[in-house]
Each structure stands twice: as C-alpha cells, then as structure tokens.
C-alpha positions in Angstrom: -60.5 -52.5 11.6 -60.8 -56.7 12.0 -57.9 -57.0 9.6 -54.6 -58.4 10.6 -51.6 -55.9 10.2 -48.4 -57.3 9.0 -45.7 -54.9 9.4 -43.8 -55.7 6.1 -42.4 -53.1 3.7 -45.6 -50.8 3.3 -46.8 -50.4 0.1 -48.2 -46.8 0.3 -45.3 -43.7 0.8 -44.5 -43.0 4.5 -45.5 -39.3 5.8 -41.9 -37.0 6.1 -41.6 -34.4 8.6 -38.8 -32.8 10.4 -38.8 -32.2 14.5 -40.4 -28.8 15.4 -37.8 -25.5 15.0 -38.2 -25.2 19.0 -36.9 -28.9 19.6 -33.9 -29.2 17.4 -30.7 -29.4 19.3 -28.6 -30.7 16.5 -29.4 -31.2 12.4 -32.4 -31.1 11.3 -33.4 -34.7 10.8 -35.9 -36.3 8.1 -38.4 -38.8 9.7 -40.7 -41.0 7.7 -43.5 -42.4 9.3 -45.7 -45.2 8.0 -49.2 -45.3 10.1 -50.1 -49.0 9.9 -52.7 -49.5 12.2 -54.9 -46.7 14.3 -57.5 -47.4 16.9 -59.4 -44.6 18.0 -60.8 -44.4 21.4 -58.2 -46.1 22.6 -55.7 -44.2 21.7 -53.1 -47.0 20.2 -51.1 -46.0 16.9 -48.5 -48.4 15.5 -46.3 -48.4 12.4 -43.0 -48.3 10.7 -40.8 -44.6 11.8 -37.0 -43.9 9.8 -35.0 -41.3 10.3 -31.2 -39.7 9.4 -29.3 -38.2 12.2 -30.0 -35.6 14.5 -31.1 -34.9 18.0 -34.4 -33.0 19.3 -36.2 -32.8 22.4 -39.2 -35.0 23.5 -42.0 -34.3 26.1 -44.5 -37.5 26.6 -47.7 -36.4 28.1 -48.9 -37.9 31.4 -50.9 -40.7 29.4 -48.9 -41.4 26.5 -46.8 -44.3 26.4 -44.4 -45.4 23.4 -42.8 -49.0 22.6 -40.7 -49.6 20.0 -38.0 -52.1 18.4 -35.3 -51.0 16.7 -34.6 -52.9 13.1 -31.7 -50.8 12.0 -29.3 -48.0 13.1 -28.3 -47.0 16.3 -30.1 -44.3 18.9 -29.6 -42.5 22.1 -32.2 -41.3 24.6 -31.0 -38.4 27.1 -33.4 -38.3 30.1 -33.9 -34.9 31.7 -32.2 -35.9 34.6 -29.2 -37.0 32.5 -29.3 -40.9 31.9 -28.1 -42.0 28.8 -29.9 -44.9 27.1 -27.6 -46.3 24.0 -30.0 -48.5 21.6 -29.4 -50.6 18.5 -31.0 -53.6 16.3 -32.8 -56.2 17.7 -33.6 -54.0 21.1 -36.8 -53.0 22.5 -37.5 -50.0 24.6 -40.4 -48.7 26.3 -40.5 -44.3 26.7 -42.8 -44.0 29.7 -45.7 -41.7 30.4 -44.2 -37.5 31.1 -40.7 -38.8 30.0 -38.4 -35.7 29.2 -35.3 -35.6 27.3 -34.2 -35.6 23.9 -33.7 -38.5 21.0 -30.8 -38.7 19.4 -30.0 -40.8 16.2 -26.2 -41.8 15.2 -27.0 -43.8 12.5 -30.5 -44.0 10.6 -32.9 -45.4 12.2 -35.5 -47.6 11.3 -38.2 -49.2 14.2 -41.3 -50.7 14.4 -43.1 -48.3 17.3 -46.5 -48.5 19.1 -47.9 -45.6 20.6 -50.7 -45.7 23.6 -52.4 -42.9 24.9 -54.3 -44.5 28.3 
C-alpha cells in the first residue's frame, strides 16, 4: 500500500469479537476493531479498537509491541507484578514486548492503536 491512511470514522463495519473464555476475569466485553492499515513483513497493524467494559488477561509475545491513544473512555492496565496503570482521553501508552497482566475498561473505550511485531 502507497496510500495515505487517514484514521477518520471508517467507512467499512469494524470486526466484533469478545476476549477468549480462558482470559475473561470480569464480563464479557464486545470489542470492535477496524484494521486500517497492515504491512506484512514487517509486522505493523494499525487501526481504530472500541470496546464496553470488562477486564481479561493479556500476554505480548517477546516481539510484539503495542502503542495506542486513547480518544474516549477510561482504562486500566494491571501488570503481573501488580502496577496499576489508570488511562483516559488524550493519553498515549506504549504495552511493551512479553508484557503480562490484564486490561481493564471502566468506561467504553475507543483508541487509535498500532501494533509492531519486530
């Protein structure tokens, strides 16, 4: 792709999915994701995520880095090794490479995220 992305309202519907049985901790959340931009090799995936409240644990593999800025809502990020992480609109936030914990949304959540996988 050697098209410019512009992360405005997409116009196609966003993919809805729900955190795996095995990872829920509290509710079962929907989340809506909206794939904007993908880039193969290099492993970079960036879009538009929403999502109700709820809370499920997360496992980032030893390569897989996440960035994201939240546009509405409010989240929490418990780290394994029990930090808490409060975030709202207008923050950014990076989730590091083998980062373990859980995500937790108080009030539906909308971000612009990028994914890399290096």
């Amino acid at each position: 792709m050697s098209e410019i992305v512009v992360f405005d309202q997409p116009a196609t519907p966003p993919v809805i999915d729900q955190p795996r049985e095995e990872r829920r901790e509290v509710g079962v959340p929907d989340r809506l994701t909206w794939s904007l931009y993908e880039s193969g090799p290099e492993g970079l995936a960036a879009g538009i995520w929403e999502c109700g409240p709820g809370r499920w644990r997360i496992a980032f593999g030893p390569r897989e880095h996440e960035y994201f800025v939240v546009l509405s809502g409010r989240a929490r990020i418990h780290s394994a090794s029990g930090a808490v992480t409060d975030i709202g609109p207008g923050q950014a936030v990076i989730i590091p490479a083998n980062f373990q914990g859980s995500f937790e949304v108080l009030e539906r959540v909308r971000k612009h995220f990028v994914v890399v996988e290096q």
